[in-house]
Every structure is written in C-alpha cells, then in structure tokens.
N, C-alpha and C positions, 0 to 999 in steps of 0.2 A: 878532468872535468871541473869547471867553477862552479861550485856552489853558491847558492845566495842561502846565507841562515836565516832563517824563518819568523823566530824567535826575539830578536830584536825589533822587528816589524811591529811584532805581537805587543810587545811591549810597549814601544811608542805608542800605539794606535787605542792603549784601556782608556782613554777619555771618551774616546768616541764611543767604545763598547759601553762603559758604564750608561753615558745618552742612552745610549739605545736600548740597552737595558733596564734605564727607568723610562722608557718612552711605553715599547713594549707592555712594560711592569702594569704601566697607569692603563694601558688600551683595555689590557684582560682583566683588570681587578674586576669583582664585582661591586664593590664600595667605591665611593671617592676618597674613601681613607689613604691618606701616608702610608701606614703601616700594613694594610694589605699591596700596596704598590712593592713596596718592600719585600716584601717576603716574597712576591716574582721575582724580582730582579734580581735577590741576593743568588740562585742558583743560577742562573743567567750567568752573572760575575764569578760565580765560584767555576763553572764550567770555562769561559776562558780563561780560567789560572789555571787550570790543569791542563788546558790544551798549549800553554806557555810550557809549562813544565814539559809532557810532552814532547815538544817539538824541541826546548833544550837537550834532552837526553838523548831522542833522535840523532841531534848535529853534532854530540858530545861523541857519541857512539860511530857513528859513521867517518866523523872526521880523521880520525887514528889510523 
C-alpha cells in the first residue's frame, strides 16, 4: 500500500497555520492588544507542533 506522509505536508503548510492562528488569535481576544492575541495563538501554534510530532512518529512506526 503507498502511503503519503502526513507530516511533511504539516510542515510545509506552518505559515498558513501561524495566519490563521493569529487571525483566529485577534477574532477572540477580548482587548485589541498584541499581547492578548498572542497568548491565543501561541496554543494554537504549539498544538500543530505536536500534531507534526505526532503524525512523524505515527509514519516512523508504521513504516518498518
């Protein structure tokens, strides 16, 4: 069966995530502060790096 890895997709595609992470970020702040924007997004951002992670070990594991 061909696989396609996941994970490089994931990778390519953080610019867009980060957008839309500070897009998001600014929608739900309740300030128009930077720094409340920030602090949404940064979980935002830290969730698709573990889901990078993830999905690496996933195709590291299964490939073998």
């Amino acid at each position: 069966m061909n696989r396609v890895a996941l994970y490089p997709f994931l990778l390519k595609q953080w610019k867009y995530v980060a957008l839309a992470s500070l897009v998001v970020g600014a929608v739900i702040a309740p300030s128009p502060d930077v720094k409340a924007m920030g602090i949404y997004a940064a979980p935002m951002l830290a969730l698709h790096g573990l889901s990078v992670g993830v999905a690496w070990l996933v195709q590291r594991n299964t490939s073998a």
